[in-house]
LUMZATI-19533 format. One line per field, with one value per residue: x, y, z of N, C-alpha, C in turn; residue number from 0. Coordinates in Angstrom, 2 decimals. Each point is the difference from the previous one (the first is absolute). Layout:
n_east <- (X  ...)
n_north <- (Y  ...)
n_up <- (Z  ...)
ca_east <- (X  ...)
ca_north <- (Y  ...)
ca_up <- (Z  ...)
c_east <- (X  ...)
c_north <- (Y  ...)
c_up <- (Z  ...)
seq <- (NUM  ...)
END
This chain:
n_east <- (2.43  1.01  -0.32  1.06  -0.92  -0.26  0.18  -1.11  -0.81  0.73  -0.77  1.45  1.14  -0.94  0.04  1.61  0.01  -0.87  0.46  0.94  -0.19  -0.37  0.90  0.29  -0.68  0.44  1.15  -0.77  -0.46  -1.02  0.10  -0.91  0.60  1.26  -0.49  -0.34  -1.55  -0.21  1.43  -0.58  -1.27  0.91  0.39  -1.11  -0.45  0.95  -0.06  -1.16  0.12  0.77  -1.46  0.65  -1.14  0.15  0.55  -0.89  0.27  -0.86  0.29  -1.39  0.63  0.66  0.60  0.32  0.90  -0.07  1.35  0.11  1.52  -0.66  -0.39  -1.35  0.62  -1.24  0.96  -1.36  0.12  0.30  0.10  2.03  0.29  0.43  -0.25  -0.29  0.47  -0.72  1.28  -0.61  1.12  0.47  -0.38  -1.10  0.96  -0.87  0.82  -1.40  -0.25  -0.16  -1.70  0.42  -1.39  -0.36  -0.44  1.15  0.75  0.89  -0.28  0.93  -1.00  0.49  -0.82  -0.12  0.05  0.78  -0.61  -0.68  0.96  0.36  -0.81  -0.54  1.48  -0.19  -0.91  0.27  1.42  -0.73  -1.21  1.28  0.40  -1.64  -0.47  1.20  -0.68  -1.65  0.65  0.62  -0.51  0.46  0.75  -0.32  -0.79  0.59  0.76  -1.17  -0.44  1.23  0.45  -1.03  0.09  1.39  -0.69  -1.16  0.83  0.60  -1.41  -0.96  1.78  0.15  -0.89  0.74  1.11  -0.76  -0.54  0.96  0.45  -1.10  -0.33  1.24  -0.70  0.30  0.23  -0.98  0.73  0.15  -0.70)
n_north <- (-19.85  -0.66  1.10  0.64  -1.02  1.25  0.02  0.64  1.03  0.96  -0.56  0.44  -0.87  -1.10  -0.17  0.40  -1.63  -0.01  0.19  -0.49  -0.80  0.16  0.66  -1.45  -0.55  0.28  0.02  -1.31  0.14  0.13  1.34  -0.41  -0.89  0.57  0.80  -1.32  0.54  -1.28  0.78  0.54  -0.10  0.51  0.95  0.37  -0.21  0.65  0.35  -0.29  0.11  0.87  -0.21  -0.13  -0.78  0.25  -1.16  -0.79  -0.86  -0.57  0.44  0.70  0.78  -0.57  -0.68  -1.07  -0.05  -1.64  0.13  -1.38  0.61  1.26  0.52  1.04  0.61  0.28  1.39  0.52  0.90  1.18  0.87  0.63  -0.92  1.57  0.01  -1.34  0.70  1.17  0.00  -0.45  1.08  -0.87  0.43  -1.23  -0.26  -0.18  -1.10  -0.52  -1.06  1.51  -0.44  1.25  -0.38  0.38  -1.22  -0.52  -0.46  -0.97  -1.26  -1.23  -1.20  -1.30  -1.03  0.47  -0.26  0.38  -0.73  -0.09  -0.56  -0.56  -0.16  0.35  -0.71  -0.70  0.06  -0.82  -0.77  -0.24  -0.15  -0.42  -0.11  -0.28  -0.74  -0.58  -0.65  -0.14  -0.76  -1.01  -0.52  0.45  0.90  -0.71  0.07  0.25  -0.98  -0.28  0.54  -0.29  -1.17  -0.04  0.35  -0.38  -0.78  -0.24  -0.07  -1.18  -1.01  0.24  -0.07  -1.18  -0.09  0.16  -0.45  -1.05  -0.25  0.39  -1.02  -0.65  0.04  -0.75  -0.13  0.68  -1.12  -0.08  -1.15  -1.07  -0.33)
n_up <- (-9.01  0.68  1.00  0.19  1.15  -0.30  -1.24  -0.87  -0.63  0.58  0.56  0.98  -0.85  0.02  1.08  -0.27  -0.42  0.54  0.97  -0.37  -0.50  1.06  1.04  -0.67  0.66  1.24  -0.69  -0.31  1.45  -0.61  -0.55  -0.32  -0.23  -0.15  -1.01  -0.63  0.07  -0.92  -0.09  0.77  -0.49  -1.18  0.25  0.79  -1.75  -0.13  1.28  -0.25  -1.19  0.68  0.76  1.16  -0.49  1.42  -0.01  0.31  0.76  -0.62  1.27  0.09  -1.16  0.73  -0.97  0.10  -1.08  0.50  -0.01  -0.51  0.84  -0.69  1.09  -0.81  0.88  0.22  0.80  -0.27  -0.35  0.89  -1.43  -0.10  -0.98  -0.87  0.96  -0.06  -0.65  0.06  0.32  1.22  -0.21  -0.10  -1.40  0.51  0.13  -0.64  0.34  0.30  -0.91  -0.07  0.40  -0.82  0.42  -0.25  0.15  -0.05  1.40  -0.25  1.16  0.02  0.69  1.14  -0.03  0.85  0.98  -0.79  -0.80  1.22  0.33  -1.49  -0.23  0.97  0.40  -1.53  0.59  0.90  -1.17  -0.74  0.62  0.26  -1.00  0.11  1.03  -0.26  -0.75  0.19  1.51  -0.89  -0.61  0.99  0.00  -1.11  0.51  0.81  -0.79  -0.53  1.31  0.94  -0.95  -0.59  1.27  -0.03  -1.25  0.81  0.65  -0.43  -0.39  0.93  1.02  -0.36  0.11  1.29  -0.51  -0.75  0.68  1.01  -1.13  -0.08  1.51  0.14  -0.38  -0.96  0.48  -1.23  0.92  -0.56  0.63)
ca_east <- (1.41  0.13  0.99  0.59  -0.73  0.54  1.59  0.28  0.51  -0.46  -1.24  0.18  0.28  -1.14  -1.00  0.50  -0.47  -1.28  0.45  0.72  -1.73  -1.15  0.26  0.17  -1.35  -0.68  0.96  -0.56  -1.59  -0.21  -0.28  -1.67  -0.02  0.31  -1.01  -1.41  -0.06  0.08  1.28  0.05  -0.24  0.52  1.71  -0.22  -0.33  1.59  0.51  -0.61  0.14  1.58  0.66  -0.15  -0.94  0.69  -0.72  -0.07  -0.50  -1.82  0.14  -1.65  -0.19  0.86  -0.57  0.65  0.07  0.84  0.50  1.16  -0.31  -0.19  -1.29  0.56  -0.57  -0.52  -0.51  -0.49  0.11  -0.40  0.75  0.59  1.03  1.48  0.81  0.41  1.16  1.29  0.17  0.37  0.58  -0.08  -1.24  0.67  -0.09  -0.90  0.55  -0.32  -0.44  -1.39  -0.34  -0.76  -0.96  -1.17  -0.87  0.58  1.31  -0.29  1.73  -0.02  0.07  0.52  -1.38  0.42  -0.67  0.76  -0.87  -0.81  0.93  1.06  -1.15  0.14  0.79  0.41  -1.30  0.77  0.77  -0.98  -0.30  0.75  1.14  -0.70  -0.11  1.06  -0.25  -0.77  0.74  1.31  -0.75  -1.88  0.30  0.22  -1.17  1.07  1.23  -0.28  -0.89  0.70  0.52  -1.01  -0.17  1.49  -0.28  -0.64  0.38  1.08  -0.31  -0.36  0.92  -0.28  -1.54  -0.48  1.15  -0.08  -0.97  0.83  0.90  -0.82  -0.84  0.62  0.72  -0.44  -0.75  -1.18  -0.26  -1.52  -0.28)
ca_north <- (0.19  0.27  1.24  0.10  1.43  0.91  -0.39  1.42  1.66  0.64  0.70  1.71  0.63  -0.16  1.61  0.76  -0.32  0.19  1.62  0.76  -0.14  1.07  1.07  0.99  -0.08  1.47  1.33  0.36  0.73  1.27  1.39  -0.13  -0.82  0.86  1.40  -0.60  0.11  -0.77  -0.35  -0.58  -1.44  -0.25  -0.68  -0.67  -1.13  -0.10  -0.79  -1.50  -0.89  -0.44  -1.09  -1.41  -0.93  -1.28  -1.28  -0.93  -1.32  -0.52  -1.33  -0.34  -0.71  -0.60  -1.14  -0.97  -0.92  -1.32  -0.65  -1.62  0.10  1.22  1.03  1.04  1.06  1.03  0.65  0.83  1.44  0.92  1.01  -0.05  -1.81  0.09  0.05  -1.27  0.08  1.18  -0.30  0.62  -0.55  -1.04  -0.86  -1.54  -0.95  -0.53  -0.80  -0.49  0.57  0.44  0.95  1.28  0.40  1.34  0.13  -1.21  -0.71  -1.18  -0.88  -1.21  -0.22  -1.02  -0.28  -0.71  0.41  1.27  1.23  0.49  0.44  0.60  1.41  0.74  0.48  0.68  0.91  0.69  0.66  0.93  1.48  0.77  0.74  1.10  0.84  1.04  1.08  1.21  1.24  0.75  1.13  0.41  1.61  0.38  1.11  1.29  0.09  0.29  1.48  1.46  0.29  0.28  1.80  0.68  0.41  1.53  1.87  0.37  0.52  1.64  1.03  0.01  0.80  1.42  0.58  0.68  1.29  1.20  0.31  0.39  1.47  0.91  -0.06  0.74  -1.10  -1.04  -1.79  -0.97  -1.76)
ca_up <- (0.25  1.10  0.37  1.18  0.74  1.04  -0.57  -1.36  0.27  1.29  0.43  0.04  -1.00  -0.85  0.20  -0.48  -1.98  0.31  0.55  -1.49  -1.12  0.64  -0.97  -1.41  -0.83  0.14  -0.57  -1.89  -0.18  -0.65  0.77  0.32  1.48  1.66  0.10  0.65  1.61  0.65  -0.02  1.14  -0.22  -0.78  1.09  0.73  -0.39  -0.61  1.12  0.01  -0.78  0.85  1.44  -0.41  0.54  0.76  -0.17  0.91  -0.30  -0.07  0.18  -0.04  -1.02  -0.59  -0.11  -0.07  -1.03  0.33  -1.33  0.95  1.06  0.30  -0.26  -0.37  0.53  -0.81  1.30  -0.49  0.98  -0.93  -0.65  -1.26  -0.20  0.15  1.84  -0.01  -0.66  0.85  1.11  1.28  1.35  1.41  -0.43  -0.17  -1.31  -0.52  -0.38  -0.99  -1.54  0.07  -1.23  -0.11  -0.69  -0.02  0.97  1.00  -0.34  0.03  0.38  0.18  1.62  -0.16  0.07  1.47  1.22  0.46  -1.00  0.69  0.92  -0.98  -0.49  0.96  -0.19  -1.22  0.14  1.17  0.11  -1.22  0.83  1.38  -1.08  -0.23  1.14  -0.07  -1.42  0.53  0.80  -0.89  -0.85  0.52  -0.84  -1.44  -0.33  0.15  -0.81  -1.68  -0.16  -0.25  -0.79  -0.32  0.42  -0.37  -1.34  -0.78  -0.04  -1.33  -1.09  0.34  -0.08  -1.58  -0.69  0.39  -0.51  -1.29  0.33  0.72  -0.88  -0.79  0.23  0.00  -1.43  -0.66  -0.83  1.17  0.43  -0.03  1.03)
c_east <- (0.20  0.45  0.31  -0.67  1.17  1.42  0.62  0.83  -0.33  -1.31  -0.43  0.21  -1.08  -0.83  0.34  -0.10  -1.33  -0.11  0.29  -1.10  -0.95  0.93  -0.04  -1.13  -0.81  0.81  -0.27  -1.42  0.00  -0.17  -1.68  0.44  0.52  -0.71  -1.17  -0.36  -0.27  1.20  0.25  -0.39  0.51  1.41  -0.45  -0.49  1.40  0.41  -0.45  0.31  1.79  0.24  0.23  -0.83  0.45  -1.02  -0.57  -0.61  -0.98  0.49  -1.34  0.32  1.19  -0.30  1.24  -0.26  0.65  0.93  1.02  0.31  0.38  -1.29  0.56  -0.99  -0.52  -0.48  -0.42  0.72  -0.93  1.00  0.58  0.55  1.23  0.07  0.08  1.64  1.03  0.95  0.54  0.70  -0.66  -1.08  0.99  -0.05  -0.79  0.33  -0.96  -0.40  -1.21  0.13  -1.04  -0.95  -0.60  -0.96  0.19  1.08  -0.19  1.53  -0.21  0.51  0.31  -1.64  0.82  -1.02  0.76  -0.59  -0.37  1.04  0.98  -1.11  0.31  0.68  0.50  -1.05  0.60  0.86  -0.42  -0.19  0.67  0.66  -1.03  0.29  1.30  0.24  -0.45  0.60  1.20  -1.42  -1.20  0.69  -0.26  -1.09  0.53  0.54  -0.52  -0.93  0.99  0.64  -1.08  -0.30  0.99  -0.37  -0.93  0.52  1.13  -0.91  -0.57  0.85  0.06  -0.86  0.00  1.41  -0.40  -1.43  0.51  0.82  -1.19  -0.57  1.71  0.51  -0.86  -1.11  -0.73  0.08  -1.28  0.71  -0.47)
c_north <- (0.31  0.82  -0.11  1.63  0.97  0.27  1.04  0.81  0.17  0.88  1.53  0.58  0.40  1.55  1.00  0.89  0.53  1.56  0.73  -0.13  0.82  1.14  0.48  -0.44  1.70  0.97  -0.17  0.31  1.52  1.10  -0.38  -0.97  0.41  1.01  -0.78  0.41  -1.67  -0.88  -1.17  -1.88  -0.64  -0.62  -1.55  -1.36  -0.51  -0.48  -1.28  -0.28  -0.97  -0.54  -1.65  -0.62  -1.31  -1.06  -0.69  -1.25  -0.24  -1.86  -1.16  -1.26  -0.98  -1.54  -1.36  -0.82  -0.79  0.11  -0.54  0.01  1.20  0.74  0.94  0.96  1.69  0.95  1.54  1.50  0.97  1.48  -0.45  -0.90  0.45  0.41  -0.86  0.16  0.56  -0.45  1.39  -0.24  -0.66  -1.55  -1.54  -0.41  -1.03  -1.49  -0.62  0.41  -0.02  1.19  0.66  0.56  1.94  -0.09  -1.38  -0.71  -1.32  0.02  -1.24  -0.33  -1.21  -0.86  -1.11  0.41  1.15  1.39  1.38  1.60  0.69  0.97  0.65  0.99  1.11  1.25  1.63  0.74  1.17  1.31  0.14  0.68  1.30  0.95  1.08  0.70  1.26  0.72  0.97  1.48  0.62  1.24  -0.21  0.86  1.29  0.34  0.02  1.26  0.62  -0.04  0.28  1.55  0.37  0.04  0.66  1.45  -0.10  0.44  1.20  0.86  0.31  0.82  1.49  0.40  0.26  1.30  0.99  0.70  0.46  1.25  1.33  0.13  0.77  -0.49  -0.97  -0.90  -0.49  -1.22  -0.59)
c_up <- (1.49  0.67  1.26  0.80  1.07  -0.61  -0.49  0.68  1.57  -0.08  -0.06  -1.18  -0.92  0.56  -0.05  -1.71  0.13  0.08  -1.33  -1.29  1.02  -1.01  -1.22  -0.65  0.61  -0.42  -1.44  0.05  -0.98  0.60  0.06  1.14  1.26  0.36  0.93  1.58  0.61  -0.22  1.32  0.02  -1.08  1.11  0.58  -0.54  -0.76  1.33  0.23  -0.76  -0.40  0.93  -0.54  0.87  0.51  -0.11  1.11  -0.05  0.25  0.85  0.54  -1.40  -0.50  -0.69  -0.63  -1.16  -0.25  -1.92  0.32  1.08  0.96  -0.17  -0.36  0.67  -0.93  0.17  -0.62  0.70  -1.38  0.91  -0.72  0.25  0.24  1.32  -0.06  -0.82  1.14  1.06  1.01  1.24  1.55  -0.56  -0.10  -1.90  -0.08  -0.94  -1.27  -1.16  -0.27  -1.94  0.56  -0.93  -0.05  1.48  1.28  -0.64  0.02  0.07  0.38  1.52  -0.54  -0.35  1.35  1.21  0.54  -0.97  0.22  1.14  -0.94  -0.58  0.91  0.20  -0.68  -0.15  0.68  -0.19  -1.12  1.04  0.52  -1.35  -0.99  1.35  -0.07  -1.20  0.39  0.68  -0.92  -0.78  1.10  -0.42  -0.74  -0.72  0.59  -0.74  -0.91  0.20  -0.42  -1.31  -0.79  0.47  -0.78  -1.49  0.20  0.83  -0.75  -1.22  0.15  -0.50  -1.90  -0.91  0.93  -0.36  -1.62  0.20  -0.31  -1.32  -1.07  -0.14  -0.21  -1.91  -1.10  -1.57  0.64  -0.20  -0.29  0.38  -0.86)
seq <- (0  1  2  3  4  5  6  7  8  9  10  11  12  13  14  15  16  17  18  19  20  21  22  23  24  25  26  27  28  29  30  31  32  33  34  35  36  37  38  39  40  41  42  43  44  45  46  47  48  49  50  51  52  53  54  55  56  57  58  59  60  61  62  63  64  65  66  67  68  69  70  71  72  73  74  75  76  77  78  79  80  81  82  83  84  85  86  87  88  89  90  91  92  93  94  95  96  97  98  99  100  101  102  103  104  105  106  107  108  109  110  111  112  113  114  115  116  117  118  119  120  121  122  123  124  125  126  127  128  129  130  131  132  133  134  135  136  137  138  139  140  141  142  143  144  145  146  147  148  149  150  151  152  153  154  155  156  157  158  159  160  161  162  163  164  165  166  167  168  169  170  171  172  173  174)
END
């Protein structure tokens, strides 16, 4: 099926969505999990696991498949397929009809002596719309520590507020 690259959702927004699941995946951690003394590499594997993995093109590997009278270009990258979705301000539209694989795109060149020069191109205009991807998201590992820092001293404030009520109460709490 054919997609339209650079088109979707906004990029930012997306690391925002990102930002927000960090959190609340660390404000449903358990009282054994914030207590943890290695709380610390716990955040820190909830922060990786929210970035988004920018893509790039394997252009070493590209390769040409003649069908009537269009090649089909078959241009490998590696990270995530969906940046190929996101769009970012200032990014070119991406005119042709291309599909989106897991691990490379494929789009149709004329099969002319111009083949060669419309790849290119179209190559081109590819990394220049990652290139401004990345620059849009190079914070975003900021932005998901801290929302990620901001749940766990909410859930902390949580467990040392039922503490406080516990130890203050004339009856004994069980966890």
């Amino acid at each position: 099926m054919a997609t339209k690259l650079f088109s979707g959702s906004k990029v930012l927004e997306q690391v925002q969505e990102n930002a927000r699941r960090a959190r609340s995946v660390v404000e449903g951690l358990s009282r054994s999990e914030i207590f943890d003394p290695a709380i610390t590499g716990k955040l820190e594997e909830i922060t990786q696991s929210h970035l988004l993995a920018m893509a790039a093109l394997e252009r070493t590997g590209i390769t040409r498949d003649r069908s009537s009278s269009e090649l089909m270009v078959k241009v490998p990258f590696r990270g995530d397929a969906s940046m190929f979705e996101f769009s970012v301000s200032g990014a070119t539209e991406i005119l042709k009809r291309t599909i989106l694989q897991d691990d490379h795109i494929l789009f149709a060149v004329p099969d002319s002596d111009a083949a060669d020069k419309v790849t290119d191109e179209t190559l081109d205009l590819i990394d220049g719309n990652l290139r401004l991807m990345a620059a849009a998201i190079a914070n975003q590992q900021t932005v998901i520590e801290e929302a990620v820092r901001q749940g766990y001293e909410v859930r902390k404030r949580h467990f040392e507020e039922q503490d406080r009520r516990d130890k203050a109460s004339k009856y004994r709490t069980i966890s």
